[in-house]
Each structure stands twice: as structure tokens, then as C-alpha cells.
SERO-4910 file (N, C-alpha, C, O; in steps of 0.05 Angstrom, whole numbers):
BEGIN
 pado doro    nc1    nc2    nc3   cac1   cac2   cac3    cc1    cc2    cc3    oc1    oc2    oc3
  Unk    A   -614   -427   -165   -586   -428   -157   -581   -408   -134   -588   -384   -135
  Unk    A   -572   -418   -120   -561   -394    -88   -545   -384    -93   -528   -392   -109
  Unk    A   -545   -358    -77   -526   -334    -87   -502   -344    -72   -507   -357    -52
  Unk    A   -468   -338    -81   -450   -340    -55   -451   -323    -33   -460   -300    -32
  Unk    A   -439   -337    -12   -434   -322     10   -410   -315     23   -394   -333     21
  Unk    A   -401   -292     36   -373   -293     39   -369   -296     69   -386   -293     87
  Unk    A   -344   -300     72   -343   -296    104   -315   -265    102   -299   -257     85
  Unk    A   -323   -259    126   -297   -236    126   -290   -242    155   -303   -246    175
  Unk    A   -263   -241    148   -235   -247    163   -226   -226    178   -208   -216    163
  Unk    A   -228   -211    204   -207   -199    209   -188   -199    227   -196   -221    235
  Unk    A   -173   -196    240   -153   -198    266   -144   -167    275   -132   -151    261
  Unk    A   -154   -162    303   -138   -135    326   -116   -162    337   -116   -186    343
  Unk    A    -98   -141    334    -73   -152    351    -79   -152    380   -100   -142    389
  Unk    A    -52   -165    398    -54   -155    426    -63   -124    437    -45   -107    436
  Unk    A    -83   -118    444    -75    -94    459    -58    -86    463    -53    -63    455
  Unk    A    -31   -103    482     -8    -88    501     14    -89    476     37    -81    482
  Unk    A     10    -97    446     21    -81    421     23    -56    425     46    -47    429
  Unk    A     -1    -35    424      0    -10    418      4      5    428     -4      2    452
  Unk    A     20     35    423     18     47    439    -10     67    442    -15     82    461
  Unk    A    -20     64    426    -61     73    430    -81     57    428    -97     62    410
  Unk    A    -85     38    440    -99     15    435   -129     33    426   -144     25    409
  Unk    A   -134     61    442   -159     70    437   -156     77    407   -177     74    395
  Unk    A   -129     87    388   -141     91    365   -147     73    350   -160     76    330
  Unk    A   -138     51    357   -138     25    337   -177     15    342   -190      9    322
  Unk    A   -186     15    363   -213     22    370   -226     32    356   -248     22    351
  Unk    A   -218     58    343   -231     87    340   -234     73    309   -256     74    299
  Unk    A   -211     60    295   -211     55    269   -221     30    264   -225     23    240
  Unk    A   -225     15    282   -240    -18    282   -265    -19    276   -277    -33    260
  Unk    A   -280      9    301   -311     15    293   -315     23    267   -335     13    255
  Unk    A   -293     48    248   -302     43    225   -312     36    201   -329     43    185
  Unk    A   -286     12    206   -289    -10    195   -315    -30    188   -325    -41    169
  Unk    A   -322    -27    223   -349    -43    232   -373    -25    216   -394    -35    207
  Unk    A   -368     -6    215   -386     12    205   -390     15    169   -410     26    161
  Unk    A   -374      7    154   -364     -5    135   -378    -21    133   -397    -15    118
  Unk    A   -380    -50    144   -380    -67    142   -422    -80    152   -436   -100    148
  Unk    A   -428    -54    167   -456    -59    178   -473    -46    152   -497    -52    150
  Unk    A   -462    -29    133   -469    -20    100   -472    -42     77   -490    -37     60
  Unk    A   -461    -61     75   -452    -87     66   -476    -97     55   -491   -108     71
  Unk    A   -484    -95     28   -501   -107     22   -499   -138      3   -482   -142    -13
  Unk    A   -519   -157      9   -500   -184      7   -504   -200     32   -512   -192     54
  Unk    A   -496   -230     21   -502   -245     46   -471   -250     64   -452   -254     49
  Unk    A   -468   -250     80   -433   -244     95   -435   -257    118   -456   -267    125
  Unk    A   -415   -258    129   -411   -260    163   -384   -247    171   -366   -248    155
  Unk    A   -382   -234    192   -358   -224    196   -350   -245    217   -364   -262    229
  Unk    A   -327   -241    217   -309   -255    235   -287   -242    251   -266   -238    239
  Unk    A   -286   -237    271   -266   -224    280   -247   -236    306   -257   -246    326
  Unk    A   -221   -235    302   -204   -251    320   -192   -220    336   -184   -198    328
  Unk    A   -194   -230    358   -181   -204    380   -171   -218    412   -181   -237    423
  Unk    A   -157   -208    417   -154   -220    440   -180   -208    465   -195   -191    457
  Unk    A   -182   -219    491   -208   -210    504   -210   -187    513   -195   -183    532
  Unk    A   -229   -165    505   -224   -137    509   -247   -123    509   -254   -116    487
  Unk    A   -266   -113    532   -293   -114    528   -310    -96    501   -331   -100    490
  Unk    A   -286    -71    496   -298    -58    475   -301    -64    451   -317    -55    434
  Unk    A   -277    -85    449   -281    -96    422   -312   -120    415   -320   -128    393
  Unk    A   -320   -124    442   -359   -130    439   -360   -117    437   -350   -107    417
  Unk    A   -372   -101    454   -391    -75    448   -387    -65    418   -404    -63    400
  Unk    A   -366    -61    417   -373    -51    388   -384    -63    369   -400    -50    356
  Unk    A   -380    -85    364   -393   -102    346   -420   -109    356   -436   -120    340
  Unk    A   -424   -105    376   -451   -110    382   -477    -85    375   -501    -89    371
  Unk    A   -463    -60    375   -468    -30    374   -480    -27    345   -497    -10    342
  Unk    A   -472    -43    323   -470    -35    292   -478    -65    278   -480    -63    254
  Unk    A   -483    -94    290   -480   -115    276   -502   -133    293   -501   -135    318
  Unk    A   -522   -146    275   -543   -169    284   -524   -183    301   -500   -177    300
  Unk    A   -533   -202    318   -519   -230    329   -508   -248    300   -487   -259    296
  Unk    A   -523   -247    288   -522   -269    269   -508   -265    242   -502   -280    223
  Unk    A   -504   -233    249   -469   -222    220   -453   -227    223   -437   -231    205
  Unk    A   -444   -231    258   -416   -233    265   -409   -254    280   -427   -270    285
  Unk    A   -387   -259    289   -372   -286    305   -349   -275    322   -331   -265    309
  Unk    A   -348   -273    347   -323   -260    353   -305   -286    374   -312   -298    394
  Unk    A   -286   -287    360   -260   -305    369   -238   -298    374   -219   -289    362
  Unk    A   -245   -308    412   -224   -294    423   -196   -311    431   -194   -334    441
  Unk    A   -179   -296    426   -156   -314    437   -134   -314    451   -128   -294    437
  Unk    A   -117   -316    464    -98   -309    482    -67   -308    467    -49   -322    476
  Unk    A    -64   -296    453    -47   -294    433    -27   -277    449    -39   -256    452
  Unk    A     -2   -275    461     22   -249    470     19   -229    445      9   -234    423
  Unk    A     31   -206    455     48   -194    427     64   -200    423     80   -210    438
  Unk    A     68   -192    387     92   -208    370    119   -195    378    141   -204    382
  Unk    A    101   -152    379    130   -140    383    136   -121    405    114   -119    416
  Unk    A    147   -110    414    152    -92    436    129    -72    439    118    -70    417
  Unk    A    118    -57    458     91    -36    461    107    -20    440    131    -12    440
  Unk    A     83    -15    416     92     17    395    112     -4    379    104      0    356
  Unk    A    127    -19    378    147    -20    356    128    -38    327    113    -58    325
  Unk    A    141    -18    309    132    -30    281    137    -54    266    152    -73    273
  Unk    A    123    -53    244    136    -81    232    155    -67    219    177    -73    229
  Unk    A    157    -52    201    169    -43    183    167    -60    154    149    -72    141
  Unk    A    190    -54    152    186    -67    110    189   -103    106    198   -119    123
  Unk    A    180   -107     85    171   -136     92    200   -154     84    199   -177     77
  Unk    A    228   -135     87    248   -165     89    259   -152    115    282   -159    119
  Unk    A    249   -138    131    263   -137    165    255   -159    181    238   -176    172
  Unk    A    264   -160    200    264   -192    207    226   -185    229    209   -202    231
  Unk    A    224   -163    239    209   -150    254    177   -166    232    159   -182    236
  Unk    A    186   -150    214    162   -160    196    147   -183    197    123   -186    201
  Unk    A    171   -204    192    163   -236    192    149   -245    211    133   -263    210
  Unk    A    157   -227    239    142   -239    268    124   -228    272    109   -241    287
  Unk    A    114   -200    262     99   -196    261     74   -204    243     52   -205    254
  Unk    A     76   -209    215     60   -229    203     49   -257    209     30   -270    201
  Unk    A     67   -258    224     68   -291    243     51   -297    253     38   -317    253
  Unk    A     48   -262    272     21   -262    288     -5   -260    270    -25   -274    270
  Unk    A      1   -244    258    -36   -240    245    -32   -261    230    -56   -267    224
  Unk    A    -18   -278    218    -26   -304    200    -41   -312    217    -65   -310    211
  Unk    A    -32   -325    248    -43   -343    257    -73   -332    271    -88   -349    279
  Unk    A    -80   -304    274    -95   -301    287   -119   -298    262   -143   -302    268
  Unk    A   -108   -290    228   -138   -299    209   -131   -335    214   -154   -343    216
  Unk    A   -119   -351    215   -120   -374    206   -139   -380    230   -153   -399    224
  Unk    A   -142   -370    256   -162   -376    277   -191   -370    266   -209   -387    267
  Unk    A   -193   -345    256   -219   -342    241   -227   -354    214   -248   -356    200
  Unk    A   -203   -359    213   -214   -378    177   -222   -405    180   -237   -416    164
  Unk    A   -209   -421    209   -226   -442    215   -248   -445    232   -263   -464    237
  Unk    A   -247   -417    241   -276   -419    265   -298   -418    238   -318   -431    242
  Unk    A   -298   -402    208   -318   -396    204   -319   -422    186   -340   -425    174
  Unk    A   -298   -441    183   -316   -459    162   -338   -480    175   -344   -497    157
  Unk    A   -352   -484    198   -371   -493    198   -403   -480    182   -424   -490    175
  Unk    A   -391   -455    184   -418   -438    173   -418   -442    132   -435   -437    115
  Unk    A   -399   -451    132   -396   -459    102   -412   -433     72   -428   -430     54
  Unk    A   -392   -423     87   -386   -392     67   -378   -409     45   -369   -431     47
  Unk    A   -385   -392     15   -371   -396     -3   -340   -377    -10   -323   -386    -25
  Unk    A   -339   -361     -2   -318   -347     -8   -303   -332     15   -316   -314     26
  Unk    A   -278   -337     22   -269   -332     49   -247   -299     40   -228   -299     24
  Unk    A   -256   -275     54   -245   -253     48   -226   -242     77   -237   -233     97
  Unk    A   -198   -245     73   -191   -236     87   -179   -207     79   -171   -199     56
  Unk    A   -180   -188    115   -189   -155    116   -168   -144    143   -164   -153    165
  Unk    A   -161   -129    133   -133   -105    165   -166    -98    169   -184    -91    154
  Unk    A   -164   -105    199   -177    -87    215   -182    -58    206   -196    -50    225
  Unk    A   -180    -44    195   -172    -16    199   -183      0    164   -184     24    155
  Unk    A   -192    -29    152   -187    -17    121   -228     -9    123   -245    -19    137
  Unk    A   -228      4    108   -262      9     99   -270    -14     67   -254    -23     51
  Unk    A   -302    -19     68   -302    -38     51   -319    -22     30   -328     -1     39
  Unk    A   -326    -26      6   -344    -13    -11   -370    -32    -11   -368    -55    -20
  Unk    A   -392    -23     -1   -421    -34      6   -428    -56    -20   -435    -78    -12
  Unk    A   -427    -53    -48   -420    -70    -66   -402    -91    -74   -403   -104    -95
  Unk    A   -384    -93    -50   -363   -108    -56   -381   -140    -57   -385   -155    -76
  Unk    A   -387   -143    -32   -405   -175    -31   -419   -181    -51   -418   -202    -63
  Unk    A   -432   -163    -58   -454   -166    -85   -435   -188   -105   -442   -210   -114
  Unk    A   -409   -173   -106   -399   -176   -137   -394   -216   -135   -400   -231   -153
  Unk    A   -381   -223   -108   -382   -248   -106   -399   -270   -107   -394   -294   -105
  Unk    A   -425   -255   -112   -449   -273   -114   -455   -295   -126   -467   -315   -116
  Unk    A   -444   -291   -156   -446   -307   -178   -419   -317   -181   -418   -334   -199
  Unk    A   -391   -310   -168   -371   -316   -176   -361   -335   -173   -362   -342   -149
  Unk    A   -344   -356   -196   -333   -382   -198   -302   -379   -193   -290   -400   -187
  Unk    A   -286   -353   -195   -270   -360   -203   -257   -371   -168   -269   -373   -146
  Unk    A   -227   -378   -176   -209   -390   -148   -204   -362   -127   -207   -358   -103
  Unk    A   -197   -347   -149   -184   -316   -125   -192   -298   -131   -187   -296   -155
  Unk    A   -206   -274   -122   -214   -250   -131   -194   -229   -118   -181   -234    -97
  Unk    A   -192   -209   -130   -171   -198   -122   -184   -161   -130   -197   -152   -149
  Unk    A   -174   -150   -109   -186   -115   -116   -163   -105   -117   -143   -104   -102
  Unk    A   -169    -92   -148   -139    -74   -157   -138    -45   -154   -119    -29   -151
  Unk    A   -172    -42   -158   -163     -5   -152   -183     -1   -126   -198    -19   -119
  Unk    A   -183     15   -117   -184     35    -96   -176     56    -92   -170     71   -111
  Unk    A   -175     64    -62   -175     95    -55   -161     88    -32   -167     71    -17
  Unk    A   -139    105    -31   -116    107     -6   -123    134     14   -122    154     -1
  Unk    A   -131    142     43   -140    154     52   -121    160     74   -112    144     89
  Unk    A   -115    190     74    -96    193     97   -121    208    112   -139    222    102
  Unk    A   -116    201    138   -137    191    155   -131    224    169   -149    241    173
  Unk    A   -101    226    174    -99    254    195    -98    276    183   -104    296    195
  Unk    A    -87    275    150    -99    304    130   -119    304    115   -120    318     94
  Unk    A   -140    287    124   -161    289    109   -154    286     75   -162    304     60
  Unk    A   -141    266     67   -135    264     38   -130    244     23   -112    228     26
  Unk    A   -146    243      6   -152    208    -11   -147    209    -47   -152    225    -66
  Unk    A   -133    184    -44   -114    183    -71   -127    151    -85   -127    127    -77
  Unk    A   -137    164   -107   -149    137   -119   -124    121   -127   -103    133   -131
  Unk    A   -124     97   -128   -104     82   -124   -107     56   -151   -129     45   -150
  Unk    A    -93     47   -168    -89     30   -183    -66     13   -169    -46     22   -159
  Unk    A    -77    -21   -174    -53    -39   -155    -54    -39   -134    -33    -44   -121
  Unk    A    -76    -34   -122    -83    -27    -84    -76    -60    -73    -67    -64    -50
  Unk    A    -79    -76    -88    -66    -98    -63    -46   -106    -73    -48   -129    -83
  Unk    A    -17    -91    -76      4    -92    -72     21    -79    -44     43    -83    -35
  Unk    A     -4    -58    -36    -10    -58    -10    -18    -53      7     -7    -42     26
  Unk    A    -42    -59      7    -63    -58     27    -80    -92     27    -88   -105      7
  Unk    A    -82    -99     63    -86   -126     65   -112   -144     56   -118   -168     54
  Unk    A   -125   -116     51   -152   -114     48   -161   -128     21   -185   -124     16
  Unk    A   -150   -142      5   -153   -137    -29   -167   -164    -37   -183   -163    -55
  Unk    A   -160   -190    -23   -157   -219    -27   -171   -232    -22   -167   -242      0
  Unk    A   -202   -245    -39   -226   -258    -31   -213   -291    -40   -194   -289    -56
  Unk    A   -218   -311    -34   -208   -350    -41   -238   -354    -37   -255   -342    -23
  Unk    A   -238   -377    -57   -258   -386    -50   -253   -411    -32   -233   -425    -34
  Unk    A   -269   -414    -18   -271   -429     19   -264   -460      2   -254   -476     18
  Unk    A   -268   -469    -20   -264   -493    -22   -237   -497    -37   -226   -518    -44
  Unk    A   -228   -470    -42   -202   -472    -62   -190   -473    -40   -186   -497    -34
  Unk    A   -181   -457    -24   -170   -458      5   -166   -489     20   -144   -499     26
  Unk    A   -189   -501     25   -193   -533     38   -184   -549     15   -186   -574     15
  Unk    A   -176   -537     -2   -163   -565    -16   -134   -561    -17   -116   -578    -14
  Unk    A   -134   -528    -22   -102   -517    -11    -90   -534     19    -70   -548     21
  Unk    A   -100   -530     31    -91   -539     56   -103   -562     66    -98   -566     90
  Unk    A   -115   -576     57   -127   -602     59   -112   -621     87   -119   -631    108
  Unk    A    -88   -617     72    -63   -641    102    -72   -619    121    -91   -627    135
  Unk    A    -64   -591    125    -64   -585    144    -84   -583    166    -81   -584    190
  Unk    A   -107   -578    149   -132   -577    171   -146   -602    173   -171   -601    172
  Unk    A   -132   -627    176   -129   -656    182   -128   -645    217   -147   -651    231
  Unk    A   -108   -631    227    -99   -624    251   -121   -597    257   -112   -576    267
  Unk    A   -148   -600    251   -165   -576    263   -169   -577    292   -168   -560    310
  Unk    A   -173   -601    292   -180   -600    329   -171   -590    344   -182   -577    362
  Unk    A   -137   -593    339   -115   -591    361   -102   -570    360    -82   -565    374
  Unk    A   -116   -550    338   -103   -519    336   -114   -502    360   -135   -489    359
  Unk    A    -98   -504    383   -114   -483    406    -93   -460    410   -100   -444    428
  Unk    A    -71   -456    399    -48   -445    403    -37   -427    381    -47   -425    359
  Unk    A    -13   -414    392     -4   -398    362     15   -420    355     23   -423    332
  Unk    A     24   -436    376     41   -451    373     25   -475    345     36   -481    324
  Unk    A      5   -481    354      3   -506    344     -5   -499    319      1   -515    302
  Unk    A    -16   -478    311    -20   -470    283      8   -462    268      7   -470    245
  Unk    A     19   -455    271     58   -460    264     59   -482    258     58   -487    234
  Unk    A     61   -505    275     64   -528    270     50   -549    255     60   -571    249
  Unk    A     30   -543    250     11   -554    224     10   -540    197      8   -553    176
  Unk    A     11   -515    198      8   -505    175     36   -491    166     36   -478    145
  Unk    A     57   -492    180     90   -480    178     91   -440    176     78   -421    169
  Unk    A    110   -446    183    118   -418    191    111   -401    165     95   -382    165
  Unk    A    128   -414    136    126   -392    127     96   -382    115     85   -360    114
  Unk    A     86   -411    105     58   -411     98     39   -387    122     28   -368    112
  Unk    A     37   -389    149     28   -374    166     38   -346    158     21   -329    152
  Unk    A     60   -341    156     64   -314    154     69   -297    126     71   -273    121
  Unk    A     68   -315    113     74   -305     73     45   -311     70     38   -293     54
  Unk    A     24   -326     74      3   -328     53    -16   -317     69    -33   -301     62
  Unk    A    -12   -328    100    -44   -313    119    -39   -287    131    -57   -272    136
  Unk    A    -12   -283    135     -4   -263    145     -1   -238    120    -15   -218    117
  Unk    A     22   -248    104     25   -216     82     -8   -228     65    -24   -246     70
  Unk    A     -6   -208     47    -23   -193     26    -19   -196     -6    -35   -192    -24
  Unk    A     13   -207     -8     15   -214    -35     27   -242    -40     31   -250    -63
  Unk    A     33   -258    -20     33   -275    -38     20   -308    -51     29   -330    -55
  Unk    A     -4   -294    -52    -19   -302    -75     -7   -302    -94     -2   -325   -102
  Unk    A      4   -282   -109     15   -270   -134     32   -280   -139     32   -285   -164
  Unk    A     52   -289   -128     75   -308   -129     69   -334   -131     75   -344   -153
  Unk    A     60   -347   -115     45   -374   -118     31   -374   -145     41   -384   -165
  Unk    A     10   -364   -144    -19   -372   -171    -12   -354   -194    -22   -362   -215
  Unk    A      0   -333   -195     -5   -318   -227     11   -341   -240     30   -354   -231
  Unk    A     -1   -342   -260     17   -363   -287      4   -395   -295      6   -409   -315
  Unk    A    -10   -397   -262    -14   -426   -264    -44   -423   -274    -56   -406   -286
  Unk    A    -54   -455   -260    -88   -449   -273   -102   -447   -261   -124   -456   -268
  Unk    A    -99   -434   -238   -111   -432   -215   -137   -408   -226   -120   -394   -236
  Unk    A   -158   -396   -232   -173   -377   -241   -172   -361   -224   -180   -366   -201
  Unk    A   -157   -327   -232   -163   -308   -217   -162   -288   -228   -143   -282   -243
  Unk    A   -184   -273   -223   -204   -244   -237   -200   -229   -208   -199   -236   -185
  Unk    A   -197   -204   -224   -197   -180   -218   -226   -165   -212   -242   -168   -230
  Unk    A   -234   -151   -190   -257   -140   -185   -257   -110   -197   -242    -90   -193
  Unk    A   -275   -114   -210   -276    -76   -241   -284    -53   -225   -300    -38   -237
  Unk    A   -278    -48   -205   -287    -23   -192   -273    -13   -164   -260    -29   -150
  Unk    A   -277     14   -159   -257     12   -139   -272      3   -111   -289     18   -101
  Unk    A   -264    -19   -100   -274    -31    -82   -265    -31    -48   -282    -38    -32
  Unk    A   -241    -23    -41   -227    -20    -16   -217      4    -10   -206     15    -29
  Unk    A   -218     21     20   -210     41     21   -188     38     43   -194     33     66
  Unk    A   -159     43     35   -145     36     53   -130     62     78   -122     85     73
  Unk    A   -132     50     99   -132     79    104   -106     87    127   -103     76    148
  Unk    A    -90    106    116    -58    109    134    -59    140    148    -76    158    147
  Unk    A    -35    140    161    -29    150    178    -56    162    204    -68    183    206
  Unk    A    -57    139    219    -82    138    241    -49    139    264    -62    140    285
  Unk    A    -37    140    269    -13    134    286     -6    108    293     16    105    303
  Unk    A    -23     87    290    -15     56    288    -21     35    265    -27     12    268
  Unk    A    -17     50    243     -7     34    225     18     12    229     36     22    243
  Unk    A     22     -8    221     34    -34    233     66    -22    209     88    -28    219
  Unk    A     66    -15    197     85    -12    178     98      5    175    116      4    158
  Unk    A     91     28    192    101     42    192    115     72    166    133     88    168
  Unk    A    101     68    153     97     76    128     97     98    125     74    101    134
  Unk    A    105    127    118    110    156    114     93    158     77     99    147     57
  Unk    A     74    177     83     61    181     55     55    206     46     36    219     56
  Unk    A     66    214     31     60    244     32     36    256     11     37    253    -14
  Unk    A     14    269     27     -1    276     12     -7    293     -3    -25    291    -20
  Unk    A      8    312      1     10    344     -9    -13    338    -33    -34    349    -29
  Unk    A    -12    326    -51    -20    330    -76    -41    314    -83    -46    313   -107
  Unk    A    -57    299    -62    -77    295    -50   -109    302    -65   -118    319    -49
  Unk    A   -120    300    -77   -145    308    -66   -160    318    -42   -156    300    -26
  Unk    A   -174    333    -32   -183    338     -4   -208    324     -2   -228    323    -17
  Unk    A   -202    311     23   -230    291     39   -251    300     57   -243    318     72
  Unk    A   -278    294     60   -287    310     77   -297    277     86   -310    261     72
  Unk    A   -286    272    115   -291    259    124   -321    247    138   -327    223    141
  Unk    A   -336    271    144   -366    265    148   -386    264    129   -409    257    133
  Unk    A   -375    274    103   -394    260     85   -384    239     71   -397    224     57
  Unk    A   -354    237     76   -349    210     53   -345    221     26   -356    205     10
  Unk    A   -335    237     16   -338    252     -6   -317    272    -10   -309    282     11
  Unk    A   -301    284    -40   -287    296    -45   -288    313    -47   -309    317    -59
  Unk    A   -275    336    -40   -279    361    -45   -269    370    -65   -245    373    -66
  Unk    A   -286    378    -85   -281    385   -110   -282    412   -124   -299    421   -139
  Unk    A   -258    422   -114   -262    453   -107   -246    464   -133   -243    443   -146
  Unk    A   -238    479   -144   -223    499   -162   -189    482   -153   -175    465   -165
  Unk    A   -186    496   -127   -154    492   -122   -142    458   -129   -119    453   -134
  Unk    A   -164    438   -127   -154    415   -127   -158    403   -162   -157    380   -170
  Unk    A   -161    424   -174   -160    413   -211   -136    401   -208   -138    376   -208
  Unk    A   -111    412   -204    -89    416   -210    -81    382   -193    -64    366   -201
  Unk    A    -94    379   -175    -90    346   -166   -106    334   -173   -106    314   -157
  Unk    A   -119    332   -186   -142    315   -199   -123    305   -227   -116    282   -232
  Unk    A   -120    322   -237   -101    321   -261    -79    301   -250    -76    277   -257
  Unk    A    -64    314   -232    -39    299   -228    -41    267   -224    -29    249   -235
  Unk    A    -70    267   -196    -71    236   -192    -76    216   -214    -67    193   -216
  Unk    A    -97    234   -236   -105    212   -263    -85    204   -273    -82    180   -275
  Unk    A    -64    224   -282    -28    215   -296    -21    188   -280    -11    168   -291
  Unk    A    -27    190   -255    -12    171   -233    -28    140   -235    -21    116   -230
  Unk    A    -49    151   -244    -73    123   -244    -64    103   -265    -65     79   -265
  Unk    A    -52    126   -286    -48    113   -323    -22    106   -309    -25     82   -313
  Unk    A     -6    107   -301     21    100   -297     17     82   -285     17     62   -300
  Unk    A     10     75   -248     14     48   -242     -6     33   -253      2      9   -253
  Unk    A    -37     36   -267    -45     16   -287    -26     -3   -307    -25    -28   -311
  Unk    A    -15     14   -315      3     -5   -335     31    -20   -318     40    -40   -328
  Unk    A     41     -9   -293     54    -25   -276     41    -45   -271     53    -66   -277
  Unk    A     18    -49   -260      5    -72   -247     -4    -97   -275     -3   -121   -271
  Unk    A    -11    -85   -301    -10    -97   -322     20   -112   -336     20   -133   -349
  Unk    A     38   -101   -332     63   -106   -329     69   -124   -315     77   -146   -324
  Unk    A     65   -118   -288     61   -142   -265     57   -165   -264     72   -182   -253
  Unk    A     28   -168   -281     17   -203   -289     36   -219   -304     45   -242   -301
  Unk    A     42   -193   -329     58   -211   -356     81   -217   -355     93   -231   -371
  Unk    A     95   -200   -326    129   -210   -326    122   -232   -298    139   -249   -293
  Unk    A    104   -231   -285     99   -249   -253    115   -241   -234    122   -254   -214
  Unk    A    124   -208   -243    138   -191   -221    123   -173   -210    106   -161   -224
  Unk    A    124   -167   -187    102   -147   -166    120   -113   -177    133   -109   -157
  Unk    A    123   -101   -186    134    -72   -196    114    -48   -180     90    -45   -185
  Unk    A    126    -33   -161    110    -17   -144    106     13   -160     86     27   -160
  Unk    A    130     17   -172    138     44   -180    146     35   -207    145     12   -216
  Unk    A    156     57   -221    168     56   -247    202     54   -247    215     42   -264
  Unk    A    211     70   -224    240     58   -216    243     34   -207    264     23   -213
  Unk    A    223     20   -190    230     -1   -187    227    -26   -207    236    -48   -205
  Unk    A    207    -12   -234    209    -34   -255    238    -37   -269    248    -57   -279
  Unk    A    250     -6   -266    273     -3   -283    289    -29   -281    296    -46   -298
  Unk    A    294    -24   -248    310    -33   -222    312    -63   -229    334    -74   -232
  Unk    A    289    -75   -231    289   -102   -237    293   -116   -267    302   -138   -273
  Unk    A    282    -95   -280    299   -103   -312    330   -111   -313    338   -127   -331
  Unk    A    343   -103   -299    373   -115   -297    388   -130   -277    411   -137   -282
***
């Protein structure tokens, strides 16, 4: 029996988006670097508009035959520097709009290579070298990574994380044939997808920007039904904020942090940080049982106020 294979999905926005296109660079190679660790059979995929470093890089760290690069002439969604912000500002939606359509470019360039399991990935997130492995043997419809490690990139400080894809984009493996039957009508119209336009118009706005674009809603759609979806048992994704172009704009405060040592990859596990080691485990047991909560009410609960919040 053959092992599965995955494909990985990712999308760089416009360049003339950012206002540092070089850091978004700086954190893409990571990624790539992440991703050249990968043990498992894979292909990357990456959608960018045409920009010579974004070859080179992938050329610098990846065989010919790991990767696929698809390029496309996509505008930006939003002003140079402006954010998406929170996902009911209107900023958000257009901005999702875009990266829906720019994985939905790489999710159909890669099904000729006929992956079994299609993983879409933020540019920017790090992958755990085991992650592919775990898909090997796997049947189920959706795999999904719940815990991880949240990494603030500019204080050097990483927070193990329970419920990581509630937000981070990184979390969400389909399998490639659950998907083509999902969308079956729509990729009837494969040929004639050369546009952002025309992928809107086959596959609809909101589908582009709620299912290819955000990160959760899967969860809304499939928890409850019979769709099969397992959870991956380890912490598998490292998501990583405040680089200065994060899309969301997001304020995180780490004070209480663990300390990171970024060139080895590794915690510093010193005396002074007991006292946050302790704290984060409390935090682990707490949103664990949020995200367990989560499944059995088919409500997304981020915090413990916000479970309150929604009880009434």
C-alpha cells in the first residue's frame, strides 16, 4: 500500500501590499526552511505574484521537484501597510478574498500531481518536520493541528499553545478528494480560472474568502456532521507574530512568555522562567478544555470570557 502524499499550499500577497516586502522575504525563507526539514513525501506550492527573490529562494533550500511556483498578477486587496484587522471589519473580507483566491490558484495548479492530502499554510508560519509523516496512513476527511507553539518573533518568546487553529492559518490538512467532491460544480470551470475575477465567479465570494481564505471555517461547516475529522496528537505548527507584517494586525503580549533562543530553536530554561512555565501549563489546561468545549457546543470559544459571553 503507498504512503499518502501531501501537497502544501501557500500564498505571498502583492508586494506593493507591504510596507516591508523585505521582511515578509526574511520570514518566507523560514518558512522555506521549515519546510526543506520535512520529512515525508510533499510538494510545496507556492502562489506569489512575479518577484525574482521569491525564486531564488525557493530555489536556494528546495529540489526542482519539491516545489511548484505559481505566479500570478493578482493587484492588492488593500492600501500599502493597511491591515486586515478582525475578521467582521469589512477590510478583513477583502482581504481574505485575496489569499482565498490566490491558495485556490495553487490548489488547482497542484491537482494534476495528484497529492493525497491538500494542506493549506500563511506563508510566514514554521512546520514541525513530522507533520507529513503523520498523514501517511491517514483516512480521515480533515486533519486539523490543535496544539502548537505561538512565537513572538521580535522578543524572542514562545507560548505553547492549545486550539492553535482558531488562529493561526497554518492548522488545516483535506483530503484532495474530499475537497473535488466538495467543489465538484465548481472546478467543472478549471480551465477558465485565469483571474481573481473568474475564481469569484465559479467558486463565490463567500466560499473564496470564508473557507480558502479564513482558517476556521471548516468548523462551522463539518463539526457535527459525518464528515471524519481527527485531530493531529502533537504539537505540530509554529505560528509566528509580531515580524511587523502580520496581516491582522494583532497586539500580543508576551511578558510571561517563555524565552526563545532563536538560533538553536530551543527554550531557555533558566531558573527565572519556572515561574512562566508554571503559568503557561495553567493556560494549556484552560484553553484545552475551551477547545473541548468547542466541539460539544459547535461554538469556536477563544477565551473563558468569551465562553461566558456566549452562554447568554
Amino acid at each position: 500500500m503507498s504512503k499518502n502524499s501531501v501537497a502544501i499550499i501557500t500564498a505571498i500577497g502583492n508586494p506593493l501590499a507591504y510596507k516591508d516586502f523585505d521582511v515578509v522575504l526574511t520570514m518566507f525563507e523560514l518558512q522555506v526552511k521549515s519546510i526543506a526539514n520535512l520529512k515525508g513525501n510533499f510538494k510545496y506550492y507556492c502562489v506569489s505574484n512575479h518577484h525574482p527573490k521569491v525564486k531564488a529562494i525557493l530555489n536556494k533550500h528546495l529540489n526542482n521537484d519539491k516545489y511548484a511556483l505559481i505566479e500570478v498578477d493578482f493587484l492588492p486587496p488593500l492600501r500599502k501597510g493597511e491591515q486586515a484587522g478582525h475578521r467582521t471589519s469589512h477590510n478583513y473580507n477583502i482581504f481574505m478574498t485575496d489569499k482565498g483566491c490566490r491558495l485556490i490558484s495553487g490548489f488547482t495548479s497542484s491537482l494534476p500531481d495528484n497529492l493525497h492530502f491538500t494542506f493549506f499554510v500563511d506563508c510566514d508560519d514554521w512546520i514541525n518536520e513530522n507533520l507529513i509523516l503523520y498523514y501517511e496512513n491517514n483516512t480521515s476527511d480533515i486533519c486539523y493541528v490543535d496544539k502548537g507553539y505561538i512565537i513572538d518573533y521580535r522578543n524572542k518568546k514562545l507560548k505553547p499553545c492549545h486550539g492553535l487553529f482558531r488562529f493561526c492559518g497554518s492548522t488545516v490538512a483535506y483530503s484532495t478528494e474530499f475537497l473535488k467532491k466538495e467543489f465538484a460544480h465548481e472546478l467543472e470551470c478549471l480551465d477558465s480560472m485565469k483571474t481573481k475575477e473568474d475564481i469569484i465567479n465559479a467558486f463565490g465570494k463567500d466560499t473564496v474568502a470564508l473557507f480558502f481564505g479564513d482558517h476556521m471555517e471548516w468548523f462551522w461547516r463539518y463539526v457535527g456532521s459525518n464528515v471524519k475529522i481527527e485531530k493531529v496528537p502533537f504539537f505540530a505548527v509554529y505560528w509566528v507574530i509580531n515580524t511587523s507584517q502580520n496581516v491582522s494586525g494583532s497586539a500580543y503580549t508576551s511578558k510571561y512568555w517563555p524565552d526563545y533562543n532563536l538560533d538553536t530553536g530551543k527554550l531557555k530554561r533558566t531558573l527565572k522562567n519556572s515561574t512562566k512555565f508554571i503559568y503557561q501549563y495553567t493556560r494549556q489546561l484552560i484553553h484545552a478544555a475551551l477547545v473541548k468545549k468547542s466541539f460539544k457546543d459547535k461554538k469556536l470559544y477563544f477565551s473563558v470570557s468569551d465562553l461566558m459571553s456566549k452562554k447568554h
